[in-house]
CHARMM internal coordinates of N, CA and C (Angstrom, degrees):
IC EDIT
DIST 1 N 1 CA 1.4554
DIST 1 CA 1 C 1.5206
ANGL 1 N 1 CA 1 C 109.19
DIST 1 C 2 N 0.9448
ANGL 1 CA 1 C 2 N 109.87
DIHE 1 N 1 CA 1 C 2 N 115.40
DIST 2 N 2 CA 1.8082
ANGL 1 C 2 N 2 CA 114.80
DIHE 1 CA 1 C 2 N 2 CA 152.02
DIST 2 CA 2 C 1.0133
ANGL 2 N 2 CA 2 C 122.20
DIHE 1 C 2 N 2 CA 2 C -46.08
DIST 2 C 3 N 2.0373
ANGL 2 CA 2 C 3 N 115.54
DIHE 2 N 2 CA 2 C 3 N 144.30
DIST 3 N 3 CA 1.2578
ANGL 2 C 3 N 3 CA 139.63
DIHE 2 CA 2 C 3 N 3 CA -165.06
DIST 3 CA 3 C 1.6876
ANGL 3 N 3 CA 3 C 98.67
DIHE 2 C 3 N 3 CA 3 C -60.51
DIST 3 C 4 N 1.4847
ANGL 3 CA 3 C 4 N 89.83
DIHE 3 N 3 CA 3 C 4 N -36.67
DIST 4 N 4 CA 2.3193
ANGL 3 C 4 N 4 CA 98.13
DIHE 3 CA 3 C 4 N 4 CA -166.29
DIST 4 CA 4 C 1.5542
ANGL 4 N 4 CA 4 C 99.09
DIHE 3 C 4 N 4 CA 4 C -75.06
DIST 4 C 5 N 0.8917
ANGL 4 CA 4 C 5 N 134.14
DIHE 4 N 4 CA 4 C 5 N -30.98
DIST 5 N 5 CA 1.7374
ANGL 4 C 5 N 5 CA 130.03
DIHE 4 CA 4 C 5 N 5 CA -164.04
DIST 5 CA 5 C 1.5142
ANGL 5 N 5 CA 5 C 100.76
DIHE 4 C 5 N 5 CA 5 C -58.31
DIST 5 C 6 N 1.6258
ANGL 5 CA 5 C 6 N 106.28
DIHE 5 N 5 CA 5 C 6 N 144.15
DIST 6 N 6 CA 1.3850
ANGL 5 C 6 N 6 CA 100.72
DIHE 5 CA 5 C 6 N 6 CA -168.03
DIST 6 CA 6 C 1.7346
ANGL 6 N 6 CA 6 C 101.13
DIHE 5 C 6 N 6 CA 6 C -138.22
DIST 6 C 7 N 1.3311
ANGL 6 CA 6 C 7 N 99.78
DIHE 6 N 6 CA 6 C 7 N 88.01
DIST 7 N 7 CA 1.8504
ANGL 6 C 7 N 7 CA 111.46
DIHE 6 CA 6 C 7 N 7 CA 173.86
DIST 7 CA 7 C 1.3898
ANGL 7 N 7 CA 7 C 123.66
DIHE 6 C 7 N 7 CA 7 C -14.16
DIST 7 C 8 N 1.1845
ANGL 7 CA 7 C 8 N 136.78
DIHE 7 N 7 CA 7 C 8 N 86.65
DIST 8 N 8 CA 1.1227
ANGL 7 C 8 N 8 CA 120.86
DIHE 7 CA 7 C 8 N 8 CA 171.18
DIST 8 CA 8 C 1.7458
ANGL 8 N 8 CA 8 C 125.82
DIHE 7 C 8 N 8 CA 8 C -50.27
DIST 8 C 9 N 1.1197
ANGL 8 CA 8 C 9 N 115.72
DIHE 8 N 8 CA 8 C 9 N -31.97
DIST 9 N 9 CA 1.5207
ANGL 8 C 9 N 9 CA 102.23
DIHE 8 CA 8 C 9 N 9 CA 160.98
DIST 9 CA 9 C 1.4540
ANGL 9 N 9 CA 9 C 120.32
DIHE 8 C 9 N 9 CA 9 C -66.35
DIST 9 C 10 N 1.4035
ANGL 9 CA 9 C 10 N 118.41
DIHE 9 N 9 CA 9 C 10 N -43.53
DIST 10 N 10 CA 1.3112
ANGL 9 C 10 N 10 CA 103.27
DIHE 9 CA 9 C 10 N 10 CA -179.23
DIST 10 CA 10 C 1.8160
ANGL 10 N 10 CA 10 C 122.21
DIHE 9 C 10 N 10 CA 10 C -61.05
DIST 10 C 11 N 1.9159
ANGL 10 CA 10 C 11 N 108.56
DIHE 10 N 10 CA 10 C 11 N -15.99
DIST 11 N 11 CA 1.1077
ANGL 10 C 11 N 11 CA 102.03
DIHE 10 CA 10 C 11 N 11 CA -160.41
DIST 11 CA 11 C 1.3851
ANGL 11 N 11 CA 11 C 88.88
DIHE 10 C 11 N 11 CA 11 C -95.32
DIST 11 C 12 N 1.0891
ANGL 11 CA 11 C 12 N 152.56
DIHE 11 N 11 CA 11 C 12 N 4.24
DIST 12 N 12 CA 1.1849
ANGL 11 C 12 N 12 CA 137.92
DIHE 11 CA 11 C 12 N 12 CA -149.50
DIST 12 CA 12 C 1.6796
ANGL 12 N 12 CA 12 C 98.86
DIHE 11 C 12 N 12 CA 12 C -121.71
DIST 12 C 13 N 1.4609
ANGL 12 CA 12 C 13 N 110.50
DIHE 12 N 12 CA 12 C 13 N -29.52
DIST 13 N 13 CA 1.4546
ANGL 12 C 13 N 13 CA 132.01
DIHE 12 CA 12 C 13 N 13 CA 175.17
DIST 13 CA 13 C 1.4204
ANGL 13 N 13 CA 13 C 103.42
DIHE 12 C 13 N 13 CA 13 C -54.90
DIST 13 C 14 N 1.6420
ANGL 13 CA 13 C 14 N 106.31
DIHE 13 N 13 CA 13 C 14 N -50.19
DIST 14 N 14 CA 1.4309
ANGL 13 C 14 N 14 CA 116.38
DIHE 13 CA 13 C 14 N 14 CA -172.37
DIST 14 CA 14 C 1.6620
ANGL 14 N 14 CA 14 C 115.81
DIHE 13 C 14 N 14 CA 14 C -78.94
DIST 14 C 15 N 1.5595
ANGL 14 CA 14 C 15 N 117.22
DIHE 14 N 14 CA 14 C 15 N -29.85
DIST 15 N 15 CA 1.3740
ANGL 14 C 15 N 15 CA 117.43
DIHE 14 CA 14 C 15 N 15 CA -178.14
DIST 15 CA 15 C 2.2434
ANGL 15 N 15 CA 15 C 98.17
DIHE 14 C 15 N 15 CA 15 C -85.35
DIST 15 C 16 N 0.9852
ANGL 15 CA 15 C 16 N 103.29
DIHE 15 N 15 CA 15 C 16 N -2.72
DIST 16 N 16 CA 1.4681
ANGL 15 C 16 N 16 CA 118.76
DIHE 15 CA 15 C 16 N 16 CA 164.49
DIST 16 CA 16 C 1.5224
ANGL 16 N 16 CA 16 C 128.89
DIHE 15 C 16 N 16 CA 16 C -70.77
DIST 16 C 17 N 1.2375
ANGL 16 CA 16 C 17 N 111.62
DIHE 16 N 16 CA 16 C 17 N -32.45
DIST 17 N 17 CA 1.5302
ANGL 16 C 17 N 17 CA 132.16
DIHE 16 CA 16 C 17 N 17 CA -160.30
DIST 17 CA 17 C 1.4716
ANGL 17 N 17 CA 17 C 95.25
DIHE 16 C 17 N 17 CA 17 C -120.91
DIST 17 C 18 N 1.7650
ANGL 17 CA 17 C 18 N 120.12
DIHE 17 N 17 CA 17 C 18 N -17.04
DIST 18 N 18 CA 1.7159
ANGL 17 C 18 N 18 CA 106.29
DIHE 17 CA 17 C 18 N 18 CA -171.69
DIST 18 CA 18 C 1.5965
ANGL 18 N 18 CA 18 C 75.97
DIHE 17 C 18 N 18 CA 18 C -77.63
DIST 18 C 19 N 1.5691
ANGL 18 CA 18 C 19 N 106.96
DIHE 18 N 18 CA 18 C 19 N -56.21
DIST 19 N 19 CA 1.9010
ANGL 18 C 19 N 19 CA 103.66
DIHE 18 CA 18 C 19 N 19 CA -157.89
DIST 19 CA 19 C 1.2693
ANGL 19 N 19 CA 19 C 108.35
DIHE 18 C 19 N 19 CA 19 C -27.97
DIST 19 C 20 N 1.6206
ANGL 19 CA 19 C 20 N 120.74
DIHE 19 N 19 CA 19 C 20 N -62.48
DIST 20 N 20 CA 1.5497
ANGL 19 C 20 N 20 CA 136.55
DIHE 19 CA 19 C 20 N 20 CA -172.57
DIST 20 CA 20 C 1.1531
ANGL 20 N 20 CA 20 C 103.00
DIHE 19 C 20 N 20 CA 20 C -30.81
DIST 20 C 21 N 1.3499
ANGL 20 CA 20 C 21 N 116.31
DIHE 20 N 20 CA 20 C 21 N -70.33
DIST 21 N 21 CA 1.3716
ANGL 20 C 21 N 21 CA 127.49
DIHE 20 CA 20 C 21 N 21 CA 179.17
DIST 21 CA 21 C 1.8440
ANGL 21 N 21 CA 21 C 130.82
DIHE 20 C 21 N 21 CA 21 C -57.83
DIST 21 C 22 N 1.2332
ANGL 21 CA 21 C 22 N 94.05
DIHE 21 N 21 CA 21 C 22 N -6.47
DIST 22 N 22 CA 1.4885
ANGL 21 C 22 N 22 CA 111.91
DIHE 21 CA 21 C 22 N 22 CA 166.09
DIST 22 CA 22 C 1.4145
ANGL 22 N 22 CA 22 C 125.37
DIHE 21 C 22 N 22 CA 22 C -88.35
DIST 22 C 23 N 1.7999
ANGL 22 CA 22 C 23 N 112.02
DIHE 22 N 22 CA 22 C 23 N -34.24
DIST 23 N 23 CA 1.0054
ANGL 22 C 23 N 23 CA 143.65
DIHE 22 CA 22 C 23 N 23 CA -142.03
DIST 23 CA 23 C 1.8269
ANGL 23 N 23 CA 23 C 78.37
DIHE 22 C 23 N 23 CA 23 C -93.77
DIST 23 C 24 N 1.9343
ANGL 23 CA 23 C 24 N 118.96
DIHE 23 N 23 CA 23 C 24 N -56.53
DIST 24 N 24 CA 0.9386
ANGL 23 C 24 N 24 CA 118.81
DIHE 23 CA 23 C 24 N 24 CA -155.93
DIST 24 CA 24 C 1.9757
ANGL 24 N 24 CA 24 C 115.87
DIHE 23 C 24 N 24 CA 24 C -95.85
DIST 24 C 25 N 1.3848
ANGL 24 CA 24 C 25 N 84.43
DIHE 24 N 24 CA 24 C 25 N 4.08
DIST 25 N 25 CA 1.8429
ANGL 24 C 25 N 25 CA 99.57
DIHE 24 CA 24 C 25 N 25 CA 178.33
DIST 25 CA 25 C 1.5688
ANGL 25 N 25 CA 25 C 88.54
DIHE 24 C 25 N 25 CA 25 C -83.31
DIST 25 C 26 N 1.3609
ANGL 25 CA 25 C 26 N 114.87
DIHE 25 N 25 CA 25 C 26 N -45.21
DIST 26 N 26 CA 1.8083
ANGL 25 C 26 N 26 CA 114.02
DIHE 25 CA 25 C 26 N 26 CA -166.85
DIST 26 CA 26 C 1.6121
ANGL 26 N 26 CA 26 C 89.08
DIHE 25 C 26 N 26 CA 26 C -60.88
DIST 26 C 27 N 1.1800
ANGL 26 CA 26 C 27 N 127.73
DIHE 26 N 26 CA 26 C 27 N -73.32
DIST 27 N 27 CA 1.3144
ANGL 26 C 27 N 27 CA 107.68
DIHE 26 CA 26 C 27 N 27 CA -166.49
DIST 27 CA 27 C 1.3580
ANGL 27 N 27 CA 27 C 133.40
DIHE 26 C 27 N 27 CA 27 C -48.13
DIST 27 C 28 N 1.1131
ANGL 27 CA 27 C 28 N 106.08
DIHE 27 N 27 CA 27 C 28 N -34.62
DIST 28 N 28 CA 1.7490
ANGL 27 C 28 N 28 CA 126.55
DIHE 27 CA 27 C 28 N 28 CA 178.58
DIST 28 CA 28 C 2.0635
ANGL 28 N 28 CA 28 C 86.72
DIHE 27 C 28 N 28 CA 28 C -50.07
DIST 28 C 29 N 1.6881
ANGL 28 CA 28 C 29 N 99.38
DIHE 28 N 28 CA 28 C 29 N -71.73
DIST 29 N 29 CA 1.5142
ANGL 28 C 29 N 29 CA 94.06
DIHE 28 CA 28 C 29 N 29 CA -157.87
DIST 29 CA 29 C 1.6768
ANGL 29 N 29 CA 29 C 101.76
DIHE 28 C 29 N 29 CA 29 C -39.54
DIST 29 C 30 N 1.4864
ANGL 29 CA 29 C 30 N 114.74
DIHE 29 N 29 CA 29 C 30 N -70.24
DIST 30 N 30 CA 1.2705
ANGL 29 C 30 N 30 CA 115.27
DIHE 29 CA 29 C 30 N 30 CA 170.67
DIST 30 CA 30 C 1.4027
ANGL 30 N 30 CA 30 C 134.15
DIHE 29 C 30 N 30 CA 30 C 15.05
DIST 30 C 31 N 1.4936
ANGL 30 CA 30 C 31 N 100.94
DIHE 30 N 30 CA 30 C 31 N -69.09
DIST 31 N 31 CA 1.4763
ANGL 30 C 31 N 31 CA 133.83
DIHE 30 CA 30 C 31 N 31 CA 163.59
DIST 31 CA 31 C 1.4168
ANGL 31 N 31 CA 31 C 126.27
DIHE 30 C 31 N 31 CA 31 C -36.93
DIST 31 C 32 N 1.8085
ANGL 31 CA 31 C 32 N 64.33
DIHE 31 N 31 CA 31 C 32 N -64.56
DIST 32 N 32 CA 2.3880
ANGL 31 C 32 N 32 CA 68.91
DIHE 31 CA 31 C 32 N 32 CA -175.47
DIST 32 CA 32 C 1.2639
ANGL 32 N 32 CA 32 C 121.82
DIHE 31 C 32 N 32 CA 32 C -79.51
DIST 32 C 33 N 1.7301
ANGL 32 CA 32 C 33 N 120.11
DIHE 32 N 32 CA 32 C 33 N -9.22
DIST 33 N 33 CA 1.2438
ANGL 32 C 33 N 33 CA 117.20
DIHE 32 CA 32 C 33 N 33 CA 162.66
DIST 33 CA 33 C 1.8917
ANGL 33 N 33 CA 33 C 121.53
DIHE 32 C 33 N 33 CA 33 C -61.77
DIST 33 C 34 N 1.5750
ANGL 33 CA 33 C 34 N 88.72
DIHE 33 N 33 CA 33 C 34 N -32.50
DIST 34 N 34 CA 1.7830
ANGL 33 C 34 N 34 CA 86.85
DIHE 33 CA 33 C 34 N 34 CA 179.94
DIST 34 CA 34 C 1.3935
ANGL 34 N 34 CA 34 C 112.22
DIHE 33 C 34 N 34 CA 34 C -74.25
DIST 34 C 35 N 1.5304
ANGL 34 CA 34 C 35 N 117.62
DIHE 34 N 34 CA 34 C 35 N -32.63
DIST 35 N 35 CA 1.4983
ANGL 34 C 35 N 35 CA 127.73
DIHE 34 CA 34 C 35 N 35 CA 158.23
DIST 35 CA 35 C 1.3212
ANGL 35 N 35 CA 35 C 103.20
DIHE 34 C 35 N 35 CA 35 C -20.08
DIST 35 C 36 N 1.7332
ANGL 35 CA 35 C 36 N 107.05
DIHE 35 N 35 CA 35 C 36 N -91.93
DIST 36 N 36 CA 1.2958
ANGL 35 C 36 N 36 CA 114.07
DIHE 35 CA 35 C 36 N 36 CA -162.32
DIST 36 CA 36 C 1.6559
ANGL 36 N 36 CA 36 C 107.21
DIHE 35 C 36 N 36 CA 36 C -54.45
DIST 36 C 37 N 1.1654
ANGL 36 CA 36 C 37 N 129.80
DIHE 36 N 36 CA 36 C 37 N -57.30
DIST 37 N 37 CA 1.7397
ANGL 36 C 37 N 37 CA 133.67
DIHE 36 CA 36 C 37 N 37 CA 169.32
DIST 37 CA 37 C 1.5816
ANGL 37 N 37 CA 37 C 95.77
DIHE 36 C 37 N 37 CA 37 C -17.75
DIST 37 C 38 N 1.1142
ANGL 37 CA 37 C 38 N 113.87
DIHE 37 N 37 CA 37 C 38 N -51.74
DIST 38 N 38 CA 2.3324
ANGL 37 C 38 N 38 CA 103.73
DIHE 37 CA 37 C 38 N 38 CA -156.04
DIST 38 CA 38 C 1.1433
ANGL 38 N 38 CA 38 C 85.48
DIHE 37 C 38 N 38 CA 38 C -91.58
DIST 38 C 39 N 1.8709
ANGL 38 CA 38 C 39 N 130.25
DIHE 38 N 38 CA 38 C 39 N -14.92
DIST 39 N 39 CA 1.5078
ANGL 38 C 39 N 39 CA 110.23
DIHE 38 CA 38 C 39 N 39 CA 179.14
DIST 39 CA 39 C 1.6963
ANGL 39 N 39 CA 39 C 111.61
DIHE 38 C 39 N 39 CA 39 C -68.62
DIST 39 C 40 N 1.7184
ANGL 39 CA 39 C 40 N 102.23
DIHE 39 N 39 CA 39 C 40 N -57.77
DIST 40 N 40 CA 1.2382
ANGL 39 C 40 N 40 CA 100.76
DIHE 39 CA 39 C 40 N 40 CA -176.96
DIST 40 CA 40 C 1.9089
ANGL 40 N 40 CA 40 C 123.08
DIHE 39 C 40 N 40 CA 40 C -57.87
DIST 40 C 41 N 1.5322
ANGL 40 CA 40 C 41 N 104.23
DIHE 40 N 40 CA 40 C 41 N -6.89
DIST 41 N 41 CA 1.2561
ANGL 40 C 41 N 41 CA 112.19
DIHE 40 CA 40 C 41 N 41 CA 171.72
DIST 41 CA 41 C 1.3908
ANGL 41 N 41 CA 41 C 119.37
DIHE 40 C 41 N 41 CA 41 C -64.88
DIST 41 C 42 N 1.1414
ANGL 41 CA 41 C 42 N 96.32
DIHE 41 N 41 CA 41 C 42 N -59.56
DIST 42 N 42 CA 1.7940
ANGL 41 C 42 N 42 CA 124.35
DIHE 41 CA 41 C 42 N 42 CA -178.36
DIST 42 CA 42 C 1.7368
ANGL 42 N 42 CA 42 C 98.69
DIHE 41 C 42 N 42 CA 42 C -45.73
DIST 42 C 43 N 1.3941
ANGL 42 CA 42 C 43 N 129.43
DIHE 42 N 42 CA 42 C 43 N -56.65
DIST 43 N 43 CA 0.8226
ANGL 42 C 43 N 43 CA 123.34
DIHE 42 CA 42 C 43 N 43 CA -143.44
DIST 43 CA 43 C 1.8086
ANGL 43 N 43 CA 43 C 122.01
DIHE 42 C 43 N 43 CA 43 C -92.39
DIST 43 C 44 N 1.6147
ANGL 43 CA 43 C 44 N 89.06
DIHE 43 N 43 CA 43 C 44 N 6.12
DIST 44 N 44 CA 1.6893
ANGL 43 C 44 N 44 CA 89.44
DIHE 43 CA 43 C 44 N 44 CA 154.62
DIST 44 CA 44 C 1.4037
ANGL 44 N 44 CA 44 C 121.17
DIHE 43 C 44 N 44 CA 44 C -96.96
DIST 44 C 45 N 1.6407
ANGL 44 CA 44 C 45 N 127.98
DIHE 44 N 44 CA 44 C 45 N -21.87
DIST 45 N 45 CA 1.1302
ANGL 44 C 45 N 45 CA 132.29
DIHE 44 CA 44 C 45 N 45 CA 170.19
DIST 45 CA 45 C 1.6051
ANGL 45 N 45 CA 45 C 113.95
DIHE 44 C 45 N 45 CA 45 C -78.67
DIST 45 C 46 N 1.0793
ANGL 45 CA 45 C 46 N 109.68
DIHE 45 N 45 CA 45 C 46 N 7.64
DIST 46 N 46 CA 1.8352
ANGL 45 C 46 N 46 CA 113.96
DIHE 45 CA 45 C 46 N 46 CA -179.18
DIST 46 CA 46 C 1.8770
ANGL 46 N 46 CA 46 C 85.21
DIHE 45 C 46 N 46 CA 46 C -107.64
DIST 46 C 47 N 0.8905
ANGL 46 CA 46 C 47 N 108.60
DIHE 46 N 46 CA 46 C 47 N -33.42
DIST 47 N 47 CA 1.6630
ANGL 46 C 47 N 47 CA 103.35
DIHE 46 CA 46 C 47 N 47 CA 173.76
DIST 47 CA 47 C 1.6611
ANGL 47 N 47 CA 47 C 122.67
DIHE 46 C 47 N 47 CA 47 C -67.11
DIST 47 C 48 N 1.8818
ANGL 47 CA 47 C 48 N 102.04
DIHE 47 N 47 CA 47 C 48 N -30.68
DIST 48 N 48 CA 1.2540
ANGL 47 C 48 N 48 CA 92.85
DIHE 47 CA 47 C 48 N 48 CA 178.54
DIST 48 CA 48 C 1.5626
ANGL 48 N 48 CA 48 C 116.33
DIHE 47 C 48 N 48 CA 48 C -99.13
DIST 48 C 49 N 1.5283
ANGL 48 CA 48 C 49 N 98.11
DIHE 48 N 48 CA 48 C 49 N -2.16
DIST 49 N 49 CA 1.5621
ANGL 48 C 49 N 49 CA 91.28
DIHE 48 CA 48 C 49 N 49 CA 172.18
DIST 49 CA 49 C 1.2585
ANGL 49 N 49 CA 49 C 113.25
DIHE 48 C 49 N 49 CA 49 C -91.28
DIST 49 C 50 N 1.2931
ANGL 49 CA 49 C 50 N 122.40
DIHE 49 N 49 CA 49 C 50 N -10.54
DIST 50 N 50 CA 1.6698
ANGL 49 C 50 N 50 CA 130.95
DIHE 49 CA 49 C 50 N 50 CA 161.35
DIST 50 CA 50 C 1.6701
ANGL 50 N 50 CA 50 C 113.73
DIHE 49 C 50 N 50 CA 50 C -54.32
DIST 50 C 51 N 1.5434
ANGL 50 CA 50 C 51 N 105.03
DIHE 50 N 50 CA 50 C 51 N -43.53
DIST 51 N 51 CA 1.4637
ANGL 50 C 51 N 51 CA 113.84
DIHE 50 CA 50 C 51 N 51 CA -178.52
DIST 51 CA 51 C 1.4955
ANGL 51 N 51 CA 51 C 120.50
DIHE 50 C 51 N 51 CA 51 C -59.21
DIST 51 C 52 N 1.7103
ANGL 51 CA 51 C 52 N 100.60
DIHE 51 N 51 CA 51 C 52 N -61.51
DIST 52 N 52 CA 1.1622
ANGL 51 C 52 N 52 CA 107.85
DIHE 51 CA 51 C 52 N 52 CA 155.80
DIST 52 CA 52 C 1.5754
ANGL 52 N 52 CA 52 C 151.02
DIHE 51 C 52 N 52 CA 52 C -46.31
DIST 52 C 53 N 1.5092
ANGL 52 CA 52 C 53 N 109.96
DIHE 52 N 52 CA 52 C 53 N -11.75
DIST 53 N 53 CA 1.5373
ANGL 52 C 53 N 53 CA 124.06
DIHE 52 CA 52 C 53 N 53 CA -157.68
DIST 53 CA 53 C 1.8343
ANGL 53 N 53 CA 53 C 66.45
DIHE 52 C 53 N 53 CA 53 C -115.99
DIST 53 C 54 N 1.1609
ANGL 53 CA 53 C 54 N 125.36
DIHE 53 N 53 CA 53 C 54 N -63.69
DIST 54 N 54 CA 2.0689
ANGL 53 C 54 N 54 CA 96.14
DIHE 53 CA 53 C 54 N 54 CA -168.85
DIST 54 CA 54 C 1.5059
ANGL 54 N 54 CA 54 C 117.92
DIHE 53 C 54 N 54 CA 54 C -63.28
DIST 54 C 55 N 1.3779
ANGL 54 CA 54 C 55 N 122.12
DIHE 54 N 54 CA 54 C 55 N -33.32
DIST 55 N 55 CA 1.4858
ANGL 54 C 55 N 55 CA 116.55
DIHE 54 CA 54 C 55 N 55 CA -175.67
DIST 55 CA 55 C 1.5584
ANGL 55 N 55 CA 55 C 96.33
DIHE 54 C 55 N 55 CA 55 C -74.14
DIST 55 C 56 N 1.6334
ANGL 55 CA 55 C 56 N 140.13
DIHE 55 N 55 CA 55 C 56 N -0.23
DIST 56 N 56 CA 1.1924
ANGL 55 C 56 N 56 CA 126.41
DIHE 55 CA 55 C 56 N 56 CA 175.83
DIST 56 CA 56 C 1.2963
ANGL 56 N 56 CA 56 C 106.55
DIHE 55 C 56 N 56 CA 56 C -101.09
DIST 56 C 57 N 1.3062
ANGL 56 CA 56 C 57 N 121.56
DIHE 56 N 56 CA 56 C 57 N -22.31
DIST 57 N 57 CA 1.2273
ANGL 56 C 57 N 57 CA 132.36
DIHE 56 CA 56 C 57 N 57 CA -171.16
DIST 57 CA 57 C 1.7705
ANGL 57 N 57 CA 57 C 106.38
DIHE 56 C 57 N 57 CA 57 C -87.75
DIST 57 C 58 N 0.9500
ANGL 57 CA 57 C 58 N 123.60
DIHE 57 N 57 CA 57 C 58 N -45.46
DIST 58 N 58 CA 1.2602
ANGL 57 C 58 N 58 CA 136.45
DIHE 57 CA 57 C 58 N 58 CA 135.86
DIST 58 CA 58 C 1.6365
ANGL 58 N 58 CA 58 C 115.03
DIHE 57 C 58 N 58 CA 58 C -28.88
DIST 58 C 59 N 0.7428
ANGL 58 CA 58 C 59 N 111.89
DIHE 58 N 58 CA 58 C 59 N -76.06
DIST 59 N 59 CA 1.8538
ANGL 58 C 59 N 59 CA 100.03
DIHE 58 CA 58 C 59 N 59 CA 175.58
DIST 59 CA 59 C 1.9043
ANGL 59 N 59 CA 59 C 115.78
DIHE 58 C 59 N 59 CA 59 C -52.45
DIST 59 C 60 N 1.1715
ANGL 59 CA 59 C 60 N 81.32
DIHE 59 N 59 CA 59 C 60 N -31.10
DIST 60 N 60 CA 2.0221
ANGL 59 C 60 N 60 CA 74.93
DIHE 59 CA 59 C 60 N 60 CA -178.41
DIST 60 CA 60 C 1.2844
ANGL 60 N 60 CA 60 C 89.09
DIHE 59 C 60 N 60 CA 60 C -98.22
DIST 60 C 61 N 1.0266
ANGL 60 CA 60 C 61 N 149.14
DIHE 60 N 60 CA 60 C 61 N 34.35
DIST 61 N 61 CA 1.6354
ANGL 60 C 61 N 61 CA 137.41
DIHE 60 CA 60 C 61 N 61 CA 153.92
DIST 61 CA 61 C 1.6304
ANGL 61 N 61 CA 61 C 98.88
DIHE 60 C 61 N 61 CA 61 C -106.87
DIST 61 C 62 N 1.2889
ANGL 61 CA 61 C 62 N 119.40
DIHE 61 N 61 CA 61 C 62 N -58.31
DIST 62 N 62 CA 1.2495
ANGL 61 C 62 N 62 CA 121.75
DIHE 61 CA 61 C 62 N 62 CA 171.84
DIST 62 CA 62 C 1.8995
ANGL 62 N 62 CA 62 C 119.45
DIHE 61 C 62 N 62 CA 62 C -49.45
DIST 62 C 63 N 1.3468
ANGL 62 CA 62 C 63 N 113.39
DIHE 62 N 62 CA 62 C 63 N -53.96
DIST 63 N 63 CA 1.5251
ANGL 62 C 63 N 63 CA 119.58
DIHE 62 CA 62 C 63 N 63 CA 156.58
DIST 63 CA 63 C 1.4178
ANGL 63 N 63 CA 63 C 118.85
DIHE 62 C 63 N 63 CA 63 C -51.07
DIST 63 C 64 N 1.6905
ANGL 63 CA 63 C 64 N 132.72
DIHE 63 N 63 CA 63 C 64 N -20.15
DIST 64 N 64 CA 1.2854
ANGL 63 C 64 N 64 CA 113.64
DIHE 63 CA 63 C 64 N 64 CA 167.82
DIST 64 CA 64 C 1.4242
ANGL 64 N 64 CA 64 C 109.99
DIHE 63 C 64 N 64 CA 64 C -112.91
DIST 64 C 65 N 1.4649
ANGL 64 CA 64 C 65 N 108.58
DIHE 64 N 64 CA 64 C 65 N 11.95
DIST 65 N 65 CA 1.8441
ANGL 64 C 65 N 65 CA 120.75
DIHE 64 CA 64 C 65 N 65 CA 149.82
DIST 65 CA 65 C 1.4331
ANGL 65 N 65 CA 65 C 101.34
DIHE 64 C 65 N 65 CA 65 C -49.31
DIST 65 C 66 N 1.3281
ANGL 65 CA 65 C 66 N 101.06
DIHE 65 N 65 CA 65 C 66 N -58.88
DIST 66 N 66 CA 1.7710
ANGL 65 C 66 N 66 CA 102.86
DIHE 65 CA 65 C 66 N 66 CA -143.84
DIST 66 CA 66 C 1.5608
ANGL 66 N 66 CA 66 C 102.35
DIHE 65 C 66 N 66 CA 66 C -95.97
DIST 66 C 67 N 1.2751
ANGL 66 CA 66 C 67 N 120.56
DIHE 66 N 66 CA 66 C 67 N -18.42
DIST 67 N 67 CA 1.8696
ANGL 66 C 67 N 67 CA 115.33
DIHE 66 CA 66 C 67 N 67 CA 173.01
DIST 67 CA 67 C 1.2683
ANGL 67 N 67 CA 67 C 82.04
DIHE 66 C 67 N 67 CA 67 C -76.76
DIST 67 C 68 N 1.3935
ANGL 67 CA 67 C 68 N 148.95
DIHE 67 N 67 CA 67 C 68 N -95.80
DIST 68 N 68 CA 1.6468
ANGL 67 C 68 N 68 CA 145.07
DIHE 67 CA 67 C 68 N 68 CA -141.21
DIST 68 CA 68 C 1.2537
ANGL 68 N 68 CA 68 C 141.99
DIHE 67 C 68 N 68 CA 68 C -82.01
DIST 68 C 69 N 1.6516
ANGL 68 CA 68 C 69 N 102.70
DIHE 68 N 68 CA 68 C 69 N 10.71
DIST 69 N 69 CA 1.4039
ANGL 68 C 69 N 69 CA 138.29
DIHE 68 CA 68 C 69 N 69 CA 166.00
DIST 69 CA 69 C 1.3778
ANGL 69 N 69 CA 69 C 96.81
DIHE 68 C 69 N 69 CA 69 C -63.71
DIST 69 C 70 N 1.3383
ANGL 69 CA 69 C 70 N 111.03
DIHE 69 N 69 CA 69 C 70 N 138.69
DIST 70 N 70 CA 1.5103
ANGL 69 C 70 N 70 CA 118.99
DIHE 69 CA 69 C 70 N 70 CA -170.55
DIST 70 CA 70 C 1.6378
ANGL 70 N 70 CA 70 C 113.36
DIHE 69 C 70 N 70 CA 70 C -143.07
END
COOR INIT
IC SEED 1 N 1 CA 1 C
IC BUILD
């Protein structure tokens, strides 16, 4: 057999496994768009529980101002 001859089973095995791999990159992208979507979601309610956790934290700093102020 010659170096140039080109197997049709082997090539067909291989244009078999690119599809797969096409098939499973689309899903992947898929994915990481909803990723990023619940990221940029997430990240105004991580802002308001930030807000909330200092103006509370803030009140019990100010409330153990004024009980242990002497």
């Amino acid at each position: 057999m010659s170096e140039d001859f080109l197997d049709p089973y082997k090539y067909g095995k291989l244009v078999a496994q690119v599809e797969t791999m096409e098939k499973k990159i689309d899903t992947m992208e898929a994915d990481i768009k909803k990723l990023v979507m619940m990221a940029e979601r997430s990240k105004g309610s991580l802002w308001a529980i930030m807000g909330a956790a200092s103006v509370f934290g803030g009140f019990v700093a100010w409330m153990a101002d004024t009980i242990f102020r002497r």
